[in-house]
PDB file with one MODEL, atoms N, CA, C and O in Angstrom:
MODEL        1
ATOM      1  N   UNK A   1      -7.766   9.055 -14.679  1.00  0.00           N
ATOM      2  CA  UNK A   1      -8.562   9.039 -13.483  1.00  0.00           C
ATOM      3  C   UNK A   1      -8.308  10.314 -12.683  1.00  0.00           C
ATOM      4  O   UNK A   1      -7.228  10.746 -12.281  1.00  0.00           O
ATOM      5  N   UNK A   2      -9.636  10.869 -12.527  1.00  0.00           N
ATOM      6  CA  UNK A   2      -9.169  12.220 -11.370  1.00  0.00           C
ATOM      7  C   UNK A   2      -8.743  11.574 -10.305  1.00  0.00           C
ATOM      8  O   UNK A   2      -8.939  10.414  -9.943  1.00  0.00           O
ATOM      9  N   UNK A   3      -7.837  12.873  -9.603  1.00  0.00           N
ATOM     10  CA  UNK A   3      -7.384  12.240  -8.163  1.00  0.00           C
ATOM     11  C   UNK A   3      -8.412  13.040  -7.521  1.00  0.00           C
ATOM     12  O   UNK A   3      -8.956  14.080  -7.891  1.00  0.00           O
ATOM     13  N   UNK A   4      -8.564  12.311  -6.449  1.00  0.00           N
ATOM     14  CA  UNK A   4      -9.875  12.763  -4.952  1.00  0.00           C
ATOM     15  C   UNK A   4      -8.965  13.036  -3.517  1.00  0.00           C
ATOM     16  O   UNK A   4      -7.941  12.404  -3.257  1.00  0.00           O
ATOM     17  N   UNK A   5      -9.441  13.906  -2.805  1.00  0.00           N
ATOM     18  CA  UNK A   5      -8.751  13.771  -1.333  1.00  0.00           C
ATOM     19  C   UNK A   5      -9.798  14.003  -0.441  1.00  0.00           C
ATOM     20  O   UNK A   5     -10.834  14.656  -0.564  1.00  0.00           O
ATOM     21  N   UNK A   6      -9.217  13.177   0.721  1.00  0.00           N
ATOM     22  CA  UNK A   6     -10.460  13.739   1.474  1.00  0.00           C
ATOM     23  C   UNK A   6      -9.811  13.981   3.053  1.00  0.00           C
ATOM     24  O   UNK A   6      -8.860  13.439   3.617  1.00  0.00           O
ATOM     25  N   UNK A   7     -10.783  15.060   3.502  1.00  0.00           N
ATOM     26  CA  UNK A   7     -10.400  15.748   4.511  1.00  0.00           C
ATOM     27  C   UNK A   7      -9.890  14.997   5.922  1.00  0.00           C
ATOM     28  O   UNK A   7     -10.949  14.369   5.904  1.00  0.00           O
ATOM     29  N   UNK A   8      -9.410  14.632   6.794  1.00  0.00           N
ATOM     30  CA  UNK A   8      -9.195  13.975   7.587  1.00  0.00           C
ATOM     31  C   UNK A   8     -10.867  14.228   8.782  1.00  0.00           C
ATOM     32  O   UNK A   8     -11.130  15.378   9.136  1.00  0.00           O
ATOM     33  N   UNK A   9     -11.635  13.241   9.167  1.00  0.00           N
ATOM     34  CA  UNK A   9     -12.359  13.549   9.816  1.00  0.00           C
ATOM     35  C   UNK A   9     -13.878  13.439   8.845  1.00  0.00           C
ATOM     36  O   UNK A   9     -14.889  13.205   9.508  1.00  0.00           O
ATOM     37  N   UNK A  10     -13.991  13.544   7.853  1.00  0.00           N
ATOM     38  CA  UNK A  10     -15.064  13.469   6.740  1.00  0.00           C
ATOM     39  C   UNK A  10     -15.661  12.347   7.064  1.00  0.00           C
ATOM     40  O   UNK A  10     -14.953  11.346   7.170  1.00  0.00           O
ATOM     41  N   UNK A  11     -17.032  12.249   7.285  1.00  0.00           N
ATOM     42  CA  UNK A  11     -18.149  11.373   7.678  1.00  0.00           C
ATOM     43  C   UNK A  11     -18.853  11.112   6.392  1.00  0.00           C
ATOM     44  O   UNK A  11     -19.737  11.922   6.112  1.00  0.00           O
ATOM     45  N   UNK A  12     -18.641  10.169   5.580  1.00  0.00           N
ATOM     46  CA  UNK A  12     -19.738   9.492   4.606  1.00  0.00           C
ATOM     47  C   UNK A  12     -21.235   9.428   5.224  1.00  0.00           C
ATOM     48  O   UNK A  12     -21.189   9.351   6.451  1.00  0.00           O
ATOM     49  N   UNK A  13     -22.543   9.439   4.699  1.00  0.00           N
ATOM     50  CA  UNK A  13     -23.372   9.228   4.666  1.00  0.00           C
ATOM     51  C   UNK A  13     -24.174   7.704   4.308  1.00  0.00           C
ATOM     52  O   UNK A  13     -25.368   7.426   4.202  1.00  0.00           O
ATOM     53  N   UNK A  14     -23.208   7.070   4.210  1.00  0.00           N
ATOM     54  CA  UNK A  14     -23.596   5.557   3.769  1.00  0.00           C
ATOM     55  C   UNK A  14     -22.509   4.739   3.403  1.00  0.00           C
ATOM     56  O   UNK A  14     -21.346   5.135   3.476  1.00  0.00           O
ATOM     57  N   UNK A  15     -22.829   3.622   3.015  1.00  0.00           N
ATOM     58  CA  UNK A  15     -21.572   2.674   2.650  1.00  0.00           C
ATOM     59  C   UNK A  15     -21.391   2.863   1.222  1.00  0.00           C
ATOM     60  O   UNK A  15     -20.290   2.966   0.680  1.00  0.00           O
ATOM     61  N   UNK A  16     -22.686   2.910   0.544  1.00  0.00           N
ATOM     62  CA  UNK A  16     -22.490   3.087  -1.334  1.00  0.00           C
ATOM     63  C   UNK A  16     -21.958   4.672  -1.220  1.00  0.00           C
ATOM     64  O   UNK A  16     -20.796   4.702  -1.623  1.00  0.00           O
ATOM     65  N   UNK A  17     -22.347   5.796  -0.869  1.00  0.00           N
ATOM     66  CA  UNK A  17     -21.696   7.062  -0.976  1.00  0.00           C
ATOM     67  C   UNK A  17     -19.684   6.966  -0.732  1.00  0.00           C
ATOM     68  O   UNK A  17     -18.778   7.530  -1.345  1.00  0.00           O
ATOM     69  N   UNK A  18     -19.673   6.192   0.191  1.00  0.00           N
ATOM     70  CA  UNK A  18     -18.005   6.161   0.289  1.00  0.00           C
ATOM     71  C   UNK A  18     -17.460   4.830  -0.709  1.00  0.00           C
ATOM     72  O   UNK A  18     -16.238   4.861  -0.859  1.00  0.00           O
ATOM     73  N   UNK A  19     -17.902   4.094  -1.156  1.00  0.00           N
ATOM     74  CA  UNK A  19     -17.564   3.170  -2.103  1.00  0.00           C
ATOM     75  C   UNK A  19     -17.625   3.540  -3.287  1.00  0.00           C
ATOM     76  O   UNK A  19     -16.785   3.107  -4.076  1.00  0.00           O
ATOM     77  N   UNK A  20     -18.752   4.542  -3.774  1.00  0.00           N
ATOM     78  CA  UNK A  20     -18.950   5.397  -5.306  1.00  0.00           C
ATOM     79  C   UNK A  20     -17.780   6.037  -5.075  1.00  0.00           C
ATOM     80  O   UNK A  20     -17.012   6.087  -6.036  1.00  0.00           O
ATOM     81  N   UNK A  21     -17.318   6.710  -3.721  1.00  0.00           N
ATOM     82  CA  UNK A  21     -16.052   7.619  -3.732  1.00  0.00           C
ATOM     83  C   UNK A  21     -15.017   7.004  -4.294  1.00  0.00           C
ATOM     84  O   UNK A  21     -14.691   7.155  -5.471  1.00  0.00           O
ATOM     85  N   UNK A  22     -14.562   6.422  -3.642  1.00  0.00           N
ATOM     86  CA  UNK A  22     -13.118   5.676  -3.900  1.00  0.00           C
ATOM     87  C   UNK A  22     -13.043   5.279  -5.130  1.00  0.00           C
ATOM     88  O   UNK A  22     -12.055   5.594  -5.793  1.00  0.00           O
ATOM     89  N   UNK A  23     -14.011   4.552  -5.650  1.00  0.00           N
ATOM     90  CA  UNK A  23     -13.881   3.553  -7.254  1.00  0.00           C
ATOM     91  C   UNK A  23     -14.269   4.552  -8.057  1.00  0.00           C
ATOM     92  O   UNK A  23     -13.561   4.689  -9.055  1.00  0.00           O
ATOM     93  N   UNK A  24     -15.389   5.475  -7.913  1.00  0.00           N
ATOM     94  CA  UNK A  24     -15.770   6.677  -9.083  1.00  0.00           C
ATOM     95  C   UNK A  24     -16.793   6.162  -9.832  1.00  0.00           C
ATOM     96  O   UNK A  24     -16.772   6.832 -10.864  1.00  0.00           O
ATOM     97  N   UNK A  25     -17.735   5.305  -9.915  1.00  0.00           N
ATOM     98  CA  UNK A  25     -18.486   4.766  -9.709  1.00  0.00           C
ATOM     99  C   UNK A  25     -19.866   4.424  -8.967  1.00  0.00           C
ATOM    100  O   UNK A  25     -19.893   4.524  -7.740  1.00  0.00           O
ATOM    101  N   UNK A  26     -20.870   4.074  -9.583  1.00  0.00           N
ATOM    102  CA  UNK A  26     -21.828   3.908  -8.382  1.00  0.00           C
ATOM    103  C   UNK A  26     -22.027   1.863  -8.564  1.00  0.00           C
ATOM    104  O   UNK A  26     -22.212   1.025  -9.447  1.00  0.00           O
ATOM    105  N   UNK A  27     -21.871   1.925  -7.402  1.00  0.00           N
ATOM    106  CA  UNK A  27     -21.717   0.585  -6.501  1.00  0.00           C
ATOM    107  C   UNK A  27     -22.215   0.202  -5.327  1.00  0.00           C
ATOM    108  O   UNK A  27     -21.920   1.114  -4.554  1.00  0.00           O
ATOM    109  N   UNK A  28     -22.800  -0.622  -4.747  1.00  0.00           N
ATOM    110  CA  UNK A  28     -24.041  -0.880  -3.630  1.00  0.00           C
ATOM    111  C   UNK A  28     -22.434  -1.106  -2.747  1.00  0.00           C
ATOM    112  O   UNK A  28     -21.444  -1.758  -3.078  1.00  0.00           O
ATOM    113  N   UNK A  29     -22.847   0.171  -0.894  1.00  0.00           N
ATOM    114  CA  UNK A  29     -21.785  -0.616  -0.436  1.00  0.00           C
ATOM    115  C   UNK A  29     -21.735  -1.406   0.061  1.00  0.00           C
ATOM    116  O   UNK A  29     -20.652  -1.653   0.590  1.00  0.00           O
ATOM    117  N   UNK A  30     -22.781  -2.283   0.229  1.00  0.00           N
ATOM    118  CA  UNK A  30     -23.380  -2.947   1.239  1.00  0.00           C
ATOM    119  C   UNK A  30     -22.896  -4.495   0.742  1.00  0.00           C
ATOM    120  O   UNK A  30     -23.131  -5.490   1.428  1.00  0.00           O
ATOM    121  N   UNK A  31     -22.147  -4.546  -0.625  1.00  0.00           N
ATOM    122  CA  UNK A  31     -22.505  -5.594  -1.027  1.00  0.00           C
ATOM    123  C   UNK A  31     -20.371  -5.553  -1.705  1.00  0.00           C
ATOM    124  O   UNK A  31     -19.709  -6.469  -2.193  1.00  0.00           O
ATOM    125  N   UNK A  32     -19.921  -3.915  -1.359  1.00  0.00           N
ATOM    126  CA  UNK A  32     -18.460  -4.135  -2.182  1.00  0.00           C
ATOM    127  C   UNK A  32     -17.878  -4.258  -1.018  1.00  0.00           C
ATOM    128  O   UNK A  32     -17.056  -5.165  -0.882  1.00  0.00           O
ATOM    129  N   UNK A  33     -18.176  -3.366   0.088  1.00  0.00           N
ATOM    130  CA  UNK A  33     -17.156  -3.215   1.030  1.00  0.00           C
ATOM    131  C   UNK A  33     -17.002  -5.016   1.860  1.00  0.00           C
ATOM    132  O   UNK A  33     -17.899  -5.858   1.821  1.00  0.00           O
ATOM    133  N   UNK A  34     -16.105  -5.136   2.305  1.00  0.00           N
ATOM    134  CA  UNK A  34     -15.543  -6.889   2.713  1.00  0.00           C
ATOM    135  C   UNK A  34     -14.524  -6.400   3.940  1.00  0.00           C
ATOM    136  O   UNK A  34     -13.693  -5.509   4.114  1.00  0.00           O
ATOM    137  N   UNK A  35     -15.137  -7.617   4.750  1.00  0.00           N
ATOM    138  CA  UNK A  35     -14.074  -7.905   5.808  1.00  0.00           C
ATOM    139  C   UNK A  35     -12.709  -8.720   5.227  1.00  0.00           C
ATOM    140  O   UNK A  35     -12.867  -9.326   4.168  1.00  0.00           O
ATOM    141  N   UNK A  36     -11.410  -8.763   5.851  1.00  0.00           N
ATOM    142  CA  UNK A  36     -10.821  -9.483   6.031  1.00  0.00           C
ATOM    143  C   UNK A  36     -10.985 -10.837   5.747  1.00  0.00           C
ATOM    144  O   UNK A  36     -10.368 -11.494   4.908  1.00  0.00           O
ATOM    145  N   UNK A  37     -11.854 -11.202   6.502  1.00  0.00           N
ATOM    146  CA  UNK A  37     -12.654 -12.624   5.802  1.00  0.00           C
ATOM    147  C   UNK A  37     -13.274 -12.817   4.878  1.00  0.00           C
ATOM    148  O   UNK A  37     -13.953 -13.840   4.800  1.00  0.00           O
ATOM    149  N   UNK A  38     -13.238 -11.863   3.848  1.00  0.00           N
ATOM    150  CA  UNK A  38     -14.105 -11.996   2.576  1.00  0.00           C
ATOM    151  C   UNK A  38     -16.347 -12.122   3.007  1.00  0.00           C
ATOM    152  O   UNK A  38     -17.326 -12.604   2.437  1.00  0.00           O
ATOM    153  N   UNK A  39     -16.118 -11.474   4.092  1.00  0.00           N
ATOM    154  CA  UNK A  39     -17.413 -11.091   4.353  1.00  0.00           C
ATOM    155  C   UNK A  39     -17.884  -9.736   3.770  1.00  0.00           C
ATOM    156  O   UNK A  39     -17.122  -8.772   3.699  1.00  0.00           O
ATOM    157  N   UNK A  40     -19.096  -9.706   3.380  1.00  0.00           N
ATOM    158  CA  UNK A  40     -19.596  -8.385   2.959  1.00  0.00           C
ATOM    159  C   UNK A  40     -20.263  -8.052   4.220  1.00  0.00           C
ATOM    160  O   UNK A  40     -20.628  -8.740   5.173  1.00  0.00           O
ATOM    161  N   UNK A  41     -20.330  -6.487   3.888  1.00  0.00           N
ATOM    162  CA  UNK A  41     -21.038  -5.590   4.707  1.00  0.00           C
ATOM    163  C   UNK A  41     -22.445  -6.112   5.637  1.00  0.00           C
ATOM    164  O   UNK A  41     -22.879  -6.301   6.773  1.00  0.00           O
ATOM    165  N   UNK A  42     -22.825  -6.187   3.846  1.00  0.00           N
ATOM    166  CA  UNK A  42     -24.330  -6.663   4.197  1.00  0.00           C
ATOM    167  C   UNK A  42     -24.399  -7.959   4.925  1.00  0.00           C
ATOM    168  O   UNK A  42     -25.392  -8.221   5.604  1.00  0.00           O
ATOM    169  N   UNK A  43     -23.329  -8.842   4.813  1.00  0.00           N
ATOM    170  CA  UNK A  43     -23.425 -10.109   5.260  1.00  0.00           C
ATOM    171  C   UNK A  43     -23.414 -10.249   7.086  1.00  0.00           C
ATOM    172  O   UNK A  43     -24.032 -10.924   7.909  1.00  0.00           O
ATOM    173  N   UNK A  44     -22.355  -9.213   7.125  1.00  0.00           N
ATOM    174  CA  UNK A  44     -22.029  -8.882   8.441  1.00  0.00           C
ATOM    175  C   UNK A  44     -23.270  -7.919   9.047  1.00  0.00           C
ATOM    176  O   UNK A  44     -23.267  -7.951  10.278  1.00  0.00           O
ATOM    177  N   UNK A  45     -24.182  -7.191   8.560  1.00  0.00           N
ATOM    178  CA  UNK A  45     -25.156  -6.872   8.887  1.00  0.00           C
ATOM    179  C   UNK A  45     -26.527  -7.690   9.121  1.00  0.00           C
ATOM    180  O   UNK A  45     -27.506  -7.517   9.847  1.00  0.00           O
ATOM    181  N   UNK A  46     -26.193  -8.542   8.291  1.00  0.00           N
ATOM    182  CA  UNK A  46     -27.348  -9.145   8.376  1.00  0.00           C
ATOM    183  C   UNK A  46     -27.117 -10.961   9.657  1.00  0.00           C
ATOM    184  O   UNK A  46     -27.879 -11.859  10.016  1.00  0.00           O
ATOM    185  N   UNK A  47     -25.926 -10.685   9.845  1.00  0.00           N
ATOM    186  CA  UNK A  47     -25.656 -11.813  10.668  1.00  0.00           C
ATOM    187  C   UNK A  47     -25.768 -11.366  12.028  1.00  0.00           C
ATOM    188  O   UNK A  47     -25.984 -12.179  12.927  1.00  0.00           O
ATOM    189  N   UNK A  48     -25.595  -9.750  12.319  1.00  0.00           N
ATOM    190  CA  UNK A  48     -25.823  -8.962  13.848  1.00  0.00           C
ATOM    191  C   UNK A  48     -27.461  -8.837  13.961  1.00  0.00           C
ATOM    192  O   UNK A  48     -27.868  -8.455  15.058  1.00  0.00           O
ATOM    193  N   UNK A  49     -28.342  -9.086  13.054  1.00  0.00           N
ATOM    194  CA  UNK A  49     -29.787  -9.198  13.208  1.00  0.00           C
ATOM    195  C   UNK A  49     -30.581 -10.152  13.187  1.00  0.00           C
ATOM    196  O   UNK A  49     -31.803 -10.193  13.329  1.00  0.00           O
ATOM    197  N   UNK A  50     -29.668 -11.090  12.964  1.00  0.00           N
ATOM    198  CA  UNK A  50     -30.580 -12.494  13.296  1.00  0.00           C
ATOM    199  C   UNK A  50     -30.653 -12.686  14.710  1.00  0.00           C
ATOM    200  O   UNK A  50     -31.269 -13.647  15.171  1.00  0.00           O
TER     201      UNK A  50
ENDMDL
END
């Protein structure tokens, strides 16, 4: 596995762009990234728009 670093201060462009980062991979982030509570992104997004 390559190693990655990233700059302190580096702004992702999305949730899948920083989730492809980390894993190396392309992956929806909307659907990997999780709360604490085993909530997804999207879940938590979609519960601030109802």
């Amino acid at each position: 596995m390559r190693k990655r670093k990233v700059l302190l201060g580096y702004l992702f462009s999305s949730s899948s762009v920083v989730a492809d980062f980390v894993l190396g991979y392309s992956v929806s982030g909307s659907q990997t990234w999780k709360a604490k509570n085993g909530c997804t992104l999207k879940e938590i997004e979609n519960s601030q728009t109802d």
